[in-house]
Backbone as a chain_set.jsonl record, in Angstrom:
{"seq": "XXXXXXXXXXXXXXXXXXXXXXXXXXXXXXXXXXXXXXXXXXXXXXXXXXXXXXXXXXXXXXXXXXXXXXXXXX", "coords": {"N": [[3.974, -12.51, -0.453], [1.467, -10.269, 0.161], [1.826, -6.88, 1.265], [0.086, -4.213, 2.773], [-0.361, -0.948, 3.07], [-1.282, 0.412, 5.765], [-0.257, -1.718, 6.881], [1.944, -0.913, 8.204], [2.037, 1.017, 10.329], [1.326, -0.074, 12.253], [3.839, -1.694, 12.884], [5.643, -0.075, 13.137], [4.77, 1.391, 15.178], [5.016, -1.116, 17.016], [7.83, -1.505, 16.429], [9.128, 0.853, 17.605], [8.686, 0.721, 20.476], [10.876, -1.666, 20.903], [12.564, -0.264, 20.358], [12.979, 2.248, 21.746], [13.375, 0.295, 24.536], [15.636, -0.511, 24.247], [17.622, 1.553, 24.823], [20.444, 2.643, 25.969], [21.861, 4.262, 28.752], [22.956, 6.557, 28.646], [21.173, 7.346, 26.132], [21.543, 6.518, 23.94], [21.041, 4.019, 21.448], [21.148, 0.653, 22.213], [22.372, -1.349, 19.875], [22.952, -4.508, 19.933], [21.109, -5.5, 22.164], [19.01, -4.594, 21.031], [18.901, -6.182, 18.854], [18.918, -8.833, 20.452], [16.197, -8.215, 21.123], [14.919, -8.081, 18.912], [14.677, -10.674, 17.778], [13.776, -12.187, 20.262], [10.734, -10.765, 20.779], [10.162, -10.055, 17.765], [10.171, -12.0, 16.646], [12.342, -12.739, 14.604], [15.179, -14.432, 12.736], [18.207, -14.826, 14.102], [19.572, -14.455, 12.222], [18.409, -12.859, 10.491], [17.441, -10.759, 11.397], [20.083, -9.28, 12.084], [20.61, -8.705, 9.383], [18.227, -6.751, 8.733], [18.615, -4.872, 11.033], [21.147, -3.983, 9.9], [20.237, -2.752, 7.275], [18.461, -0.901, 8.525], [20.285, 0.742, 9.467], [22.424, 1.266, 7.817], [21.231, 2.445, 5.923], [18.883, 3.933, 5.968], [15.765, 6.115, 7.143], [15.407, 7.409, 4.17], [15.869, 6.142, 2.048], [14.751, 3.916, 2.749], [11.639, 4.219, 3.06], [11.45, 4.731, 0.429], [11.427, 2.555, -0.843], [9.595, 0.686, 0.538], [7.149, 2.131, -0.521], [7.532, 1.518, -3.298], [7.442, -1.327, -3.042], [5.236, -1.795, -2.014], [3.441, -0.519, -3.935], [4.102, -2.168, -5.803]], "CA": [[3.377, -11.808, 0.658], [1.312, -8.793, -0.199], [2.155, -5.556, 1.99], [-0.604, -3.096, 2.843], [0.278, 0.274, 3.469], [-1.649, -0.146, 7.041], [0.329, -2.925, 7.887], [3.534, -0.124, 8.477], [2.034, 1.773, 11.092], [1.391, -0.977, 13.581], [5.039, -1.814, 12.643], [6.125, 1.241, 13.681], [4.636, 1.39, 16.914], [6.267, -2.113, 17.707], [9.903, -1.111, 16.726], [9.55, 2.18, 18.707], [8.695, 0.071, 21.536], [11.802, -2.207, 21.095], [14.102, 0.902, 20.171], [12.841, 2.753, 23.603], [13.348, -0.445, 25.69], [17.346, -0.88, 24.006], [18.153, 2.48, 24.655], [21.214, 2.612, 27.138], [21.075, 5.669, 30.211], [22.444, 8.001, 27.778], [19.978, 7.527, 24.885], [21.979, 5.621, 22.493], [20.46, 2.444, 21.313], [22.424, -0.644, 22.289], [22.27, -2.305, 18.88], [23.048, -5.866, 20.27], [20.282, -5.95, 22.954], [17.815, -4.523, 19.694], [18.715, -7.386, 17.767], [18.021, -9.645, 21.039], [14.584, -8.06, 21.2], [14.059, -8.431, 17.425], [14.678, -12.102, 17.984], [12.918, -12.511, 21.107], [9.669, -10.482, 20.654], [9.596, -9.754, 16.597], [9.843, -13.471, 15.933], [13.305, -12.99, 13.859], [16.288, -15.354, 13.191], [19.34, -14.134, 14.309], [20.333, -13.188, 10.407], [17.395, -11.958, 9.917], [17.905, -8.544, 12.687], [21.473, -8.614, 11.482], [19.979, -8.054, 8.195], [17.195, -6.091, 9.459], [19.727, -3.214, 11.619], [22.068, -3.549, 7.958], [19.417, -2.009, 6.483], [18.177, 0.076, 8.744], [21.793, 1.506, 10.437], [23.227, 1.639, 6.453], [20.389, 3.012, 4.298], [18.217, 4.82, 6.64], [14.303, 5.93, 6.359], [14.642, 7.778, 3.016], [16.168, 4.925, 0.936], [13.724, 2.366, 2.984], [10.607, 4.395, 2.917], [10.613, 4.631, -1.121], [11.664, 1.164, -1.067], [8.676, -0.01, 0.787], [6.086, 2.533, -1.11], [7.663, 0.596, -4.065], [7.082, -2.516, -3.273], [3.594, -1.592, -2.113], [2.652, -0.017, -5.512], [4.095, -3.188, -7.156]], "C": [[2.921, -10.438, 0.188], [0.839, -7.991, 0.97], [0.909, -4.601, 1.707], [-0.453, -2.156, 3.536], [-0.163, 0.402, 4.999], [-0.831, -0.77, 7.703], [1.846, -1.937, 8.887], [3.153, 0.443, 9.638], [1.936, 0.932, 12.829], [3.492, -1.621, 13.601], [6.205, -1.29, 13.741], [6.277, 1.112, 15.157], [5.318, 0.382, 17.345], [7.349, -1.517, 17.844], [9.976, -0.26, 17.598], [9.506, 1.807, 19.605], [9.832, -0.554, 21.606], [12.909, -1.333, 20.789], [14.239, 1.199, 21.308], [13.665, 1.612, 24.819], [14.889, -0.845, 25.68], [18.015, 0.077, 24.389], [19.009, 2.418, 26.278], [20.994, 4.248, 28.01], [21.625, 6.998, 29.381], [21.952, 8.797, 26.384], [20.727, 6.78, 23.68], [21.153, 4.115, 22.662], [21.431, 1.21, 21.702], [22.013, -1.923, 21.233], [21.991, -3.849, 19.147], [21.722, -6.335, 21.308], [18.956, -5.618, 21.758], [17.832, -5.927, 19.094], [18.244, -8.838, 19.139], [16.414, -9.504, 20.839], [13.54, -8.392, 19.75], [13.566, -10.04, 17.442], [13.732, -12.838, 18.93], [11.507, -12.074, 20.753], [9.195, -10.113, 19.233], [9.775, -11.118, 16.042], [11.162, -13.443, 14.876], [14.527, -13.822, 14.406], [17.021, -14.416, 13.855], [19.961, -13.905, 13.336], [19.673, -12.451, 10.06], [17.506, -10.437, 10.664], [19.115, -8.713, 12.625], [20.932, -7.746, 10.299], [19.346, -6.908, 8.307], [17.706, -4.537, 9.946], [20.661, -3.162, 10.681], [21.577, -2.673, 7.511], [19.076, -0.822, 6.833], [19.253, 1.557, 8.971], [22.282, 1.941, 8.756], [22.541, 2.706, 5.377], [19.386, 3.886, 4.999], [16.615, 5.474, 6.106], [14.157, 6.872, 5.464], [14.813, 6.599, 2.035], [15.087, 4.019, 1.078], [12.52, 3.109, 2.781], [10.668, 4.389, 1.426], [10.993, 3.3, -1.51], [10.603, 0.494, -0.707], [7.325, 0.87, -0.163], [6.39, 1.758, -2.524], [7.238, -0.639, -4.257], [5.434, -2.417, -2.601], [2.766, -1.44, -3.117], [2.788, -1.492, -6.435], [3.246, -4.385, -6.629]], "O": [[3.723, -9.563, -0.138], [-0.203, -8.219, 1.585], [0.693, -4.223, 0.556], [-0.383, -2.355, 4.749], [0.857, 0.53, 5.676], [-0.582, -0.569, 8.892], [2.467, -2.293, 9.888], [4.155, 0.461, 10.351], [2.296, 1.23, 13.968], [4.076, -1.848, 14.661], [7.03, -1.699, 14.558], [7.186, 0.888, 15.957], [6.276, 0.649, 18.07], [7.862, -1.069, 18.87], [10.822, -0.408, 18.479], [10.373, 2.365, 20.278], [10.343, -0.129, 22.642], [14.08, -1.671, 20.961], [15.151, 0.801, 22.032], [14.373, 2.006, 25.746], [15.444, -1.352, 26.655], [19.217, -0.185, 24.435], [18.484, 2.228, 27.375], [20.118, 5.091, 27.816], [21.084, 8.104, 29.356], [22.101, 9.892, 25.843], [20.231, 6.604, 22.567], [20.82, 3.43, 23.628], [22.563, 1.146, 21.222], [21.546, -3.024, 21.523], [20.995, -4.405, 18.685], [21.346, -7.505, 21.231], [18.016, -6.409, 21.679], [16.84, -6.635, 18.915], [17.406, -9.691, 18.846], [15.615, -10.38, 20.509], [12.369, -8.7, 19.525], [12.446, -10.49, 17.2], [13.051, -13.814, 18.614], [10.85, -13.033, 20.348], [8.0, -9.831, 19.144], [9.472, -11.28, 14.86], [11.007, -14.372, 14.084], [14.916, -14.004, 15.559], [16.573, -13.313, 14.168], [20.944, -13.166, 13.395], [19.972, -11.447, 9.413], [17.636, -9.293, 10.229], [19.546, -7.977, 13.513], [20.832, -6.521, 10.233], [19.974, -5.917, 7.934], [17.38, -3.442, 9.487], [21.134, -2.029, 10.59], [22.236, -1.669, 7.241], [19.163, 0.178, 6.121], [19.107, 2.761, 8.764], [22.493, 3.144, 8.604], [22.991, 3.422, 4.482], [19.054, 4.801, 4.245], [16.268, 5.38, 4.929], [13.073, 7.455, 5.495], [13.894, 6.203, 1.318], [14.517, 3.432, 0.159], [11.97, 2.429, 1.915], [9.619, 3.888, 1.02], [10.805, 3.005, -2.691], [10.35, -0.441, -1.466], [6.433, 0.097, -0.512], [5.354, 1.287, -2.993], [6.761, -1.081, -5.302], [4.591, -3.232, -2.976], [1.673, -1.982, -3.281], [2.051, -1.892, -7.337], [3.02, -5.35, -7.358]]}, "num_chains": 1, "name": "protein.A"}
């Protein structure tokens, strides 16, 4: 599958939409209803948005952003 740097920003805008719509009344995310929504509206298994909030919840967007400009360049 080759990744074009483009493809991230529509990305984006999705997740922020499914972060916003998980977020309980006093702004925390409710992890478990994210990973429904990943499942339901981003088309993932249910290992896959385990995986998916692993990554994101563990390693956070400096590790993942030079991880994806990586695998973009390669």
């Amino acid at each position: 599958m080759s990744i074009q740097a483009s493809d991230v920003g529509a990305l984006v805008d999705e997740y922020h939409t499914l972060v916003d719509e998980s977020r309980q009344i006093d702004g925390k995310v409710d992890l478990q209803r994210l990973r429904g929504a990943l499942v339901a509206d981003g088309a993932w298994t249910l290992d896959g948005a385990d995986r998916l909030l692993d990554l994101a919840t563990d390693y956070g967007s400096f590790m993942l952003r030079n991880a994806l400009a990586l695998a973009v360049a390669l």
